[in-house]
C-alpha positions as CSV (number, residue, x, y, z in Angstrom):
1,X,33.4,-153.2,84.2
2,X,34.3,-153.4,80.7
3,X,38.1,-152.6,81.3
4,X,37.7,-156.1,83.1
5,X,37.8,-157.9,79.8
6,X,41.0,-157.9,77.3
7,X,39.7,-157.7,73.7
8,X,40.5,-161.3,72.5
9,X,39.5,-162.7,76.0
10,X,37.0,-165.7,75.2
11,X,35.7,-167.2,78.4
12,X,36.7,-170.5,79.7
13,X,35.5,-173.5,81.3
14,X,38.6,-173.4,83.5
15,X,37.7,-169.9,85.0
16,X,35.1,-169.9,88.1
17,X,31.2,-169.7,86.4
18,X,29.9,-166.3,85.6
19,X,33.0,-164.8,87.3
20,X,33.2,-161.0,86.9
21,X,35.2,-161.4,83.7
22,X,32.6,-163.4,82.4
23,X,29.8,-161.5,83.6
24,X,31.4,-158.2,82.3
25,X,32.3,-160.2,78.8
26,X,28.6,-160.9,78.2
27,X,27.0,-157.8,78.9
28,X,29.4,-156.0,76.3
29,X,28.5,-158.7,73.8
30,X,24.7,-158.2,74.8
31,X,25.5,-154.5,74.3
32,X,26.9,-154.1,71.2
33,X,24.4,-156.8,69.5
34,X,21.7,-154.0,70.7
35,X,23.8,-151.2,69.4
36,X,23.7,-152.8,66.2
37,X,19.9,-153.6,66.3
38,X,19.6,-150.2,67.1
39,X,21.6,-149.0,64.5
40,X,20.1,-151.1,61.4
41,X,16.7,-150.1,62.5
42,X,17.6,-146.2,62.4
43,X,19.1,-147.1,58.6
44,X,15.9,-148.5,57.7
45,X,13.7,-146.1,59.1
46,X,16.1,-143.6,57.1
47,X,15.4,-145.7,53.9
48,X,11.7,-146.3,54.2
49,X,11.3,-142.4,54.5
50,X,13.2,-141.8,51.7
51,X,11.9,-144.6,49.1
52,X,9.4,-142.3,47.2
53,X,6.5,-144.3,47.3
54,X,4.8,-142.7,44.2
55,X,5.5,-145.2,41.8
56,X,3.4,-144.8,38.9
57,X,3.5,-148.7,37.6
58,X,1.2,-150.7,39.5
59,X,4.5,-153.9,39.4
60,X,6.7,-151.8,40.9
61,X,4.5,-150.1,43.4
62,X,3.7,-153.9,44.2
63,X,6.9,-154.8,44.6
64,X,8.0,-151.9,46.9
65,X,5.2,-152.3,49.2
66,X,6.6,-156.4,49.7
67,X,9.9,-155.2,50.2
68,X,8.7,-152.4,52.9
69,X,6.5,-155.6,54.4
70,X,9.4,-158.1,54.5
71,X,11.9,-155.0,56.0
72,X,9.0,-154.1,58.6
73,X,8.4,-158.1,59.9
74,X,12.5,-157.6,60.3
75,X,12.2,-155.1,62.3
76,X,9.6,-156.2,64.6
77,X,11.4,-159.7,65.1
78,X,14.0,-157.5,65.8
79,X,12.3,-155.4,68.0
80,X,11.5,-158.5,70.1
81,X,14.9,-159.4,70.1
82,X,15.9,-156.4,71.9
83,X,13.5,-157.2,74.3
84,X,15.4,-160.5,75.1
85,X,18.6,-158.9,75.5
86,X,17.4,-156.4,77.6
87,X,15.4,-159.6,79.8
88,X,19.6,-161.1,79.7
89,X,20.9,-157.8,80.7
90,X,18.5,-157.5,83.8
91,X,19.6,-161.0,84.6
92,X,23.1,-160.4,84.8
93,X,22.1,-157.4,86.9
94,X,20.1,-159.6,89.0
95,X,23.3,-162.7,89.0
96,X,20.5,-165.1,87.5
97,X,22.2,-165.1,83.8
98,X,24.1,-167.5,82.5
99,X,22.0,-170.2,84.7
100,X,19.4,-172.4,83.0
101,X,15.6,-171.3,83.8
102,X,14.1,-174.7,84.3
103,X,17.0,-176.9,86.4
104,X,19.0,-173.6,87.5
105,X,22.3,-175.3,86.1
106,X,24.7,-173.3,84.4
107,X,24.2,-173.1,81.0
108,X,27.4,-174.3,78.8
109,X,29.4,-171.1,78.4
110,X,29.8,-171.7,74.1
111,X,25.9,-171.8,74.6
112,X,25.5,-168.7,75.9
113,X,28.6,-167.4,73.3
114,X,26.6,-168.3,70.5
115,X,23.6,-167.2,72.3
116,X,23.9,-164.7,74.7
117,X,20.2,-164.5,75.3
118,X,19.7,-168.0,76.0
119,X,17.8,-168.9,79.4
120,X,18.2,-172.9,79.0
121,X,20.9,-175.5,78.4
122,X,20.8,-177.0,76.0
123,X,19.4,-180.4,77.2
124,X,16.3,-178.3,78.6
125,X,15.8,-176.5,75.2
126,X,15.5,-179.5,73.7
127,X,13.0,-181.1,76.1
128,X,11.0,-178.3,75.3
129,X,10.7,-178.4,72.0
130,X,10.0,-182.0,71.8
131,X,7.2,-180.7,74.1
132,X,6.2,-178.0,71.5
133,X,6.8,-180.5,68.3
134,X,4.2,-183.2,70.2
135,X,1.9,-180.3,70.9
136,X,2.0,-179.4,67.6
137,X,1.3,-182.5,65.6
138,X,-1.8,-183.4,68.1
């Protein structure tokens, strides 16, 4: 399906919505941004094993076990990421991407090419997290 989109190919309101250039566009961006989530989190798996964590000053043992902290939260909001773009990738398996979860309207294609993963336009995002911010200051 790939072959079906031309490298500076940008999709376009004018084209039919989540056509098969579109839907073939958006799963390569999906894949790639995983192959590079992948691929950071290999690096810094390679660089945690190698830090020696043997430091014999107690500042500098501090300090490497924050940095390992802060690179291991990373990786676990990264971790969940994935899990979102494999959630967008069954979608476009399924022909549900690209269509907003709460009113099923399609979701503003520079939405979804800023945000791949997103599952609502923008309008219903932000009715939700007027929602949340209410919630949140009760």
């Amino acid at each position: 399906m790939s072959a079906l989109v031309i490298e500076d190919y940008v999709p376009s309101e004018e084209e039919p919505f989540m056509n098969d250039r579109q839907r073939s566009y958006f799963r390569s961006k999906l894949m790639s941004w995983k192959g590079d989530i992948l691929r950071e989190a290999r690096e810094t798996l390679e660089l945690l094993q190698q830090e020696n964590a043997n430091h014999p000053d107690f500042a500098d043992r501090a300090s490497s076990e924050t940095d390992r902290s802060i690179e291991l939260r990373a990786r676990d909001r990264q971790r969940k990421l994935i899990a979102k773009i494999d959630a967008a990738l069954q979608r476009l398996d399924e022909g549900t991407y690209g269509y907003c979860e709460e009113t099923g309207e399609p979701i503003a294609l520079r939405r979804l090419d800023a945000r791949p993963i997103a599952t609502l336009s923008i309008e219903a995002q932000e009715r939700h997290e007027r929602r949340e911010k209410v919630y949140r200051d009760d």
